[in-house]
C-alpha positions in Angstrom: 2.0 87.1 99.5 0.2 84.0 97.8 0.2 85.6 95.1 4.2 87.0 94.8 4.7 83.7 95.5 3.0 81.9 92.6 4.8 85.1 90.3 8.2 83.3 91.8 6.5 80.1 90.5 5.7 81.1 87.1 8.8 83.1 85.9 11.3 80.5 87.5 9.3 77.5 85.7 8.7 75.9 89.5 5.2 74.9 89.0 3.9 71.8 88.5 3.3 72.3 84.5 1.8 68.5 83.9 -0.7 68.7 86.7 -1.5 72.3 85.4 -2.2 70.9 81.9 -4.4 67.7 82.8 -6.1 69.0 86.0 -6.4 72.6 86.2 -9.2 75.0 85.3 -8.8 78.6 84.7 -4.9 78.9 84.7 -4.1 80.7 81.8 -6.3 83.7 83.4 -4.9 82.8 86.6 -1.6 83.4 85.5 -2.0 86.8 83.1 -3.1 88.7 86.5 -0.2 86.7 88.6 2.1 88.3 85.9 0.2 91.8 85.1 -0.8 90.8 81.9 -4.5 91.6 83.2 -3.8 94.8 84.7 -0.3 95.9 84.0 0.7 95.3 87.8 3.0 92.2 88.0 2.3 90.6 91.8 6.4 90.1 91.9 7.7 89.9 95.8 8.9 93.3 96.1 5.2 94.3 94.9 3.7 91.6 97.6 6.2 93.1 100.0 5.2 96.9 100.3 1.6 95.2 101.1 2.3 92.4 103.4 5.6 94.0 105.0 7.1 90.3 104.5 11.0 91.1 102.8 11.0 89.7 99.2 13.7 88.0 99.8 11.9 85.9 102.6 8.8 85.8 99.7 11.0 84.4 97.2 12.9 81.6 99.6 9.5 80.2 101.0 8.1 80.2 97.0 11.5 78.4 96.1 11.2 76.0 99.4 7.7 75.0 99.0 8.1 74.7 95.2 11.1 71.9 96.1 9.1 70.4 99.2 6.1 68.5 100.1 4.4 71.1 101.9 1.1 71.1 104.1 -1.8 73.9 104.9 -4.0 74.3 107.0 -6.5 76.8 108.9 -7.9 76.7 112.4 -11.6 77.0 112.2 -11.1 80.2 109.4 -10.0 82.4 112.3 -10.0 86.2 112.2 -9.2 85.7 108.6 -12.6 85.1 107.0 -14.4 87.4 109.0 -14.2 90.8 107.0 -14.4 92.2 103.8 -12.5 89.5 101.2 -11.3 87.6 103.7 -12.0 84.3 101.8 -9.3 84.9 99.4 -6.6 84.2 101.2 -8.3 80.9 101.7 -9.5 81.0 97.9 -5.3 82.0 96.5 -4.3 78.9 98.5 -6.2 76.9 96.7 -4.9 78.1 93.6 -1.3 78.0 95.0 -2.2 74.4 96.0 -3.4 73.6 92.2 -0.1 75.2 91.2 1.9 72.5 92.8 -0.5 69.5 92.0 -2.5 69.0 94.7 -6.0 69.7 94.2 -7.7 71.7 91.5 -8.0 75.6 90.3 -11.7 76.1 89.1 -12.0 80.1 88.0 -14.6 81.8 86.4 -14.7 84.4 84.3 -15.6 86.9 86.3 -12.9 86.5 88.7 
């Protein structure tokens, strides 16, 4: 879903393009696999949707809320949700969702 949501971002022009430019590490390769330049498999809602069995159109109306809102995050001592295989990159696509919108930074490497 973080990552239908930041497609929402990036087609409609809702990201926070100055922070991106003057703050942000890594977006251009960020953004080719958000979009399916990398892989040829756009992350769009509907795609997001048949994983996360969240409707698109909820998908797109939180991506078009928080891209409008000051919005907040947080995680309860990690939870259930680092304890298994990748279970750090929900954590890790927040982040990146987080740089989107000008808060905080995106650091990739190449590898990822």
């Amino acid at each position: 879903m973080h990552l239908a949501i930041a497609h929402t971002w990036l087609t409609e022009g809702t990201y926070d393009k100055e922070y991106v430019a003057t703050h942000v590490v890594g977006f251009e390769k960020f953004k080719d696999y958000v979009l399916g330049e990398e892989d040829g498999v756009p992350k769009t809602p509907k795609w997001a949707s048949d994983k996360c069995g969240v409707p698109q159109r909820t998908i797109k109306a939180l991506a078009r809320y928080w891209a409008t809102h000051v919005i907040s995050t947080a995680h309860g001592n990690g939870g259930s949700m680092i304890r298994g295989p990748y279970g750090t990159e929900a954590a890790r696509l927040e982040v990146c969702l987080l740089g989107c919108r000008g808060w905080g930074s995106l650091a990739l490497t190449p590898s990822e």
